[in-house]
N, C-alpha and C positions, 0 to 999 in steps of 0.2 A: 926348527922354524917357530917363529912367535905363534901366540895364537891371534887370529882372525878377529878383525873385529866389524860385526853389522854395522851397516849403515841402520839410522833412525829415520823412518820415514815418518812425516808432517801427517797429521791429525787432519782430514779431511774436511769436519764440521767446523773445527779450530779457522783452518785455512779459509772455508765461506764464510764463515763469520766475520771475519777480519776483514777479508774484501768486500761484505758488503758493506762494514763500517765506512772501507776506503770509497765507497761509492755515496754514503750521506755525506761525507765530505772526506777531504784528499788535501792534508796541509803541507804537501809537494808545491801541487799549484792552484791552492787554495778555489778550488769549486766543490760545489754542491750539487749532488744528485747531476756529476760529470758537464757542470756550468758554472761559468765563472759570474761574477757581476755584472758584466757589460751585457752578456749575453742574457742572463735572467732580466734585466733590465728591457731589453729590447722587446722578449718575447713577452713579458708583462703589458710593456704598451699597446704590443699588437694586437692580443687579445681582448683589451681594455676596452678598445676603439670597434675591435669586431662587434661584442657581446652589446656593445652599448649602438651600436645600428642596426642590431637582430631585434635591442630590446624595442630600441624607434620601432621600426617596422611595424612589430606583431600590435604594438601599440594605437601605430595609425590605422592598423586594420581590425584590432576592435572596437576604435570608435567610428571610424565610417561602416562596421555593421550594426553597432547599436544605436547610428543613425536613424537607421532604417528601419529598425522596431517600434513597432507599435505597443506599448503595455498593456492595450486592451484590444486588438484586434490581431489574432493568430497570423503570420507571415503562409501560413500551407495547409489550407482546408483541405484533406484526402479524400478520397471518396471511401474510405476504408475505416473511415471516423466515425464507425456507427454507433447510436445507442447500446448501452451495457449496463444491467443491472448490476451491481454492485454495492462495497462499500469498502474503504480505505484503509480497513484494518483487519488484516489478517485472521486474527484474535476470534473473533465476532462468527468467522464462520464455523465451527465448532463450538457447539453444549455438551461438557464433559462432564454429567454429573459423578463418576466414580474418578476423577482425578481433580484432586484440592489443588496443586500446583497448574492445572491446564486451564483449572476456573477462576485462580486467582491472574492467570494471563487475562481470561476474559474479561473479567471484571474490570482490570486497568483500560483495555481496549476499548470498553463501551464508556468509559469514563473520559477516557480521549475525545471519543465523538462527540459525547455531552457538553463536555467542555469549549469545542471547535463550535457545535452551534447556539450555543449562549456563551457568548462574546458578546462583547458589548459594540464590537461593529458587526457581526453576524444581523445582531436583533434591531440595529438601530432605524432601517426604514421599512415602508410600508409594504414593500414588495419580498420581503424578506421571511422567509419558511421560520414556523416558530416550532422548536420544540415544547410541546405541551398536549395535553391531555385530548383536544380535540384532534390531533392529529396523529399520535402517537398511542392513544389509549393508555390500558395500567404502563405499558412501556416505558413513556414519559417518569417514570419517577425512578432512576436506577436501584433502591430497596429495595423493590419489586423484581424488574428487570433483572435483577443478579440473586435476587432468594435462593436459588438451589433450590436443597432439599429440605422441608420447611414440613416436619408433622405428617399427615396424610397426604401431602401433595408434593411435587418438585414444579418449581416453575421459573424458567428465562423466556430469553427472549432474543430474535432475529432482527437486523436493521439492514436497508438496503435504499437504494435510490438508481435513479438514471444519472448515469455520467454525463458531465458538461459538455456539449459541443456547442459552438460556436456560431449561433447565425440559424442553429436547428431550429427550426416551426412546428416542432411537437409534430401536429393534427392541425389542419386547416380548417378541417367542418364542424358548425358552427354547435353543429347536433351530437358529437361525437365529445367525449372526454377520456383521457387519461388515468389509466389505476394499475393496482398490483394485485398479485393472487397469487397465492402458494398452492403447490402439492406435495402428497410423500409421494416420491419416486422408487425407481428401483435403483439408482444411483449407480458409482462407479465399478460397482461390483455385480451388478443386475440380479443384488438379489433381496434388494431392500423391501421394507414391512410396509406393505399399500396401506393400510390400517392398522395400525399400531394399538394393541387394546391397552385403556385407558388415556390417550393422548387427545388433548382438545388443543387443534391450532385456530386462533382470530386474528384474522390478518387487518390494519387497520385502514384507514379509507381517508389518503391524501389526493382525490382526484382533486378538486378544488384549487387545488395549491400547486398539482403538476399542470396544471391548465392553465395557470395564469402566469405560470414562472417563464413560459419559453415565447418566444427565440431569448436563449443566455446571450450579454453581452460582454459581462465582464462581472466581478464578484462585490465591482461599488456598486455596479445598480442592479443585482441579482441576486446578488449573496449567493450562500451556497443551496444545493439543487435540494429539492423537498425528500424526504427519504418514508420509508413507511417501516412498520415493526410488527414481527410476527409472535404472538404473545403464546407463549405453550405450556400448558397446565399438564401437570399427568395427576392420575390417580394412581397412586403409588401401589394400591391393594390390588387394581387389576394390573396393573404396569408388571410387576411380579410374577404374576402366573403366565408370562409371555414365554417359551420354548428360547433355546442360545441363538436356532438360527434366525425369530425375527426379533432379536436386539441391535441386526442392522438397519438404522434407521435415517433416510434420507429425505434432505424438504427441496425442491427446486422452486424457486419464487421468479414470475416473471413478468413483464409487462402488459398490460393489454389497452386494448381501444374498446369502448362500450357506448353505446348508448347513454347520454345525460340519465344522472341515477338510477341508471338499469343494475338491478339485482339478480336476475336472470344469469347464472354466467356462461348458460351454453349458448347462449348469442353473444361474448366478450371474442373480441377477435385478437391475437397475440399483433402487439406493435410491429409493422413490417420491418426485417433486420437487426432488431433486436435480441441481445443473448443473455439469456437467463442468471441467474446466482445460484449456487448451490452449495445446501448446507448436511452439516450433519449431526447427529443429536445420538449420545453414547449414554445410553442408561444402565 
């Protein structure tokens, strides 16, 4: 008997390969991706004509609702649009004096807002919050504001303000004004330093400017909302002899209503609805 000879069976990846060549095109009966001309033609135009009536559409329906906007008058006053203390950068709420990386964040941060409120349309009318010295304190000059830790003392600083709402009338009475006031808290760990030894916080004093700025209408004839800065000095020598567990240290700053120049502040009564800011300060 001869000897036997195997069959060669076909290379599997070899064989997908090839077919799938034969499926980018097939020069049997010359298609592409299993279509020939007439048919890529067709299905071309079909979709031409679709995409370009999807695109009409969405089209006529962004401009009949950008119709309807108002650029200065909000489309949905909520009732849920309350006052909030705040401020727009992240940055800002954190004093990291033992991180050089998380102060050089801050530092950009407060440099941001500096720069948003001296603008030269920010500053330009009368009605317009001015950063500087009367309203800001040492604050106002970010050298200050960003010193760190500087010899026998470390010292930054907090900024905050009431967010814009639309149409809001502050306080209506005629006797009553707008301010801000800080505390240390116990914060979110409840167990922060009520008295932090060597800590002096002066909070600055924009009633004047929250008083006159509301009801906001819009940012050309309001500019942006008055903010106030909480200036913090440490005494570095007592600051030091503080124990690990009160180097948790928390400021909550919040709105209140007072009395026209009342210094008093166990008669400030906190703005009804409004919600506070809170910061925190790592020394």
């Amino acid at each position: 008997m001869g000897e036997e000879v195997k069959e060669k069976k076909p290379n599997k990846y070899v064989e997908g390969f090839k077919g799938f060549c034969r499926f980018l095109y097939n020069p049997d009966d010359h298609t592409v991706f299993g279509r020939g001309g007439a048919s890529w033609a067709k299905i071309l135009v079909f979709y031409f004509f679709f995409y370009s009536c999807l695109a009409a559409f969405f089209a006529v329906c962004l401009i009949v609702m950008l119709q309807t906007l108002d650029p200065d008058v909000p489309t949905v006053v909520g009732r849920t649009n309350k006052p909030m203390v705040a401020i727009p950068e992240t940055a800002i709420y954190k004093m990291n004096f033992k991180d050089a990386d998380g102060w050089e964040k801050y530092k950009k941060a407060l440099n941001k807002v500096q720069e948003r409120y001296t603008s030269d349309e920010q500053t330009g009318g009368d009605g317009f919050f001015q950063w500087n010295m009367e309203n800001l304190n040492s604050c106002h000059d970010p050298s200050i504001a960003t010193q760190g830790t500087n010899g026998a003392t470390a010292v930054g600083c907090f900024y905050f303000g009431l967010n814009r709402i639309y149409g809001w009338n502050g306080i209506s009475d005629d006797t009553k004004e707008m301010t801000f006031g800080c505390e240390y808290v116990k914060g979110k760990t409840g167990s922060g330093n009520l008295a932090p030894s060597g800590f002096v916080m002066e909070v600055s004093d924009v009633s004047k400017a929250m008083t006159s700025y509301y009801p906001w209408e819009s940012l050309e004839k309001n500019g942006l909302q008055p903010i106030a800065a909480a200036h913090i000095t440490i005494d570095k020598a007592a600051a030091d002899q503080m124990r690990d567990d009160e180097r948790e240290i928390y400021v909550e700053c919040k709105a209140y209503v007072r009395d026209i120049d009342s210094t008093d502040k166990t008669t400030w009564k906190v703005l009804e609805d409004s919600r506070p800011a809170s910061f925190e300060i790592i020394y």
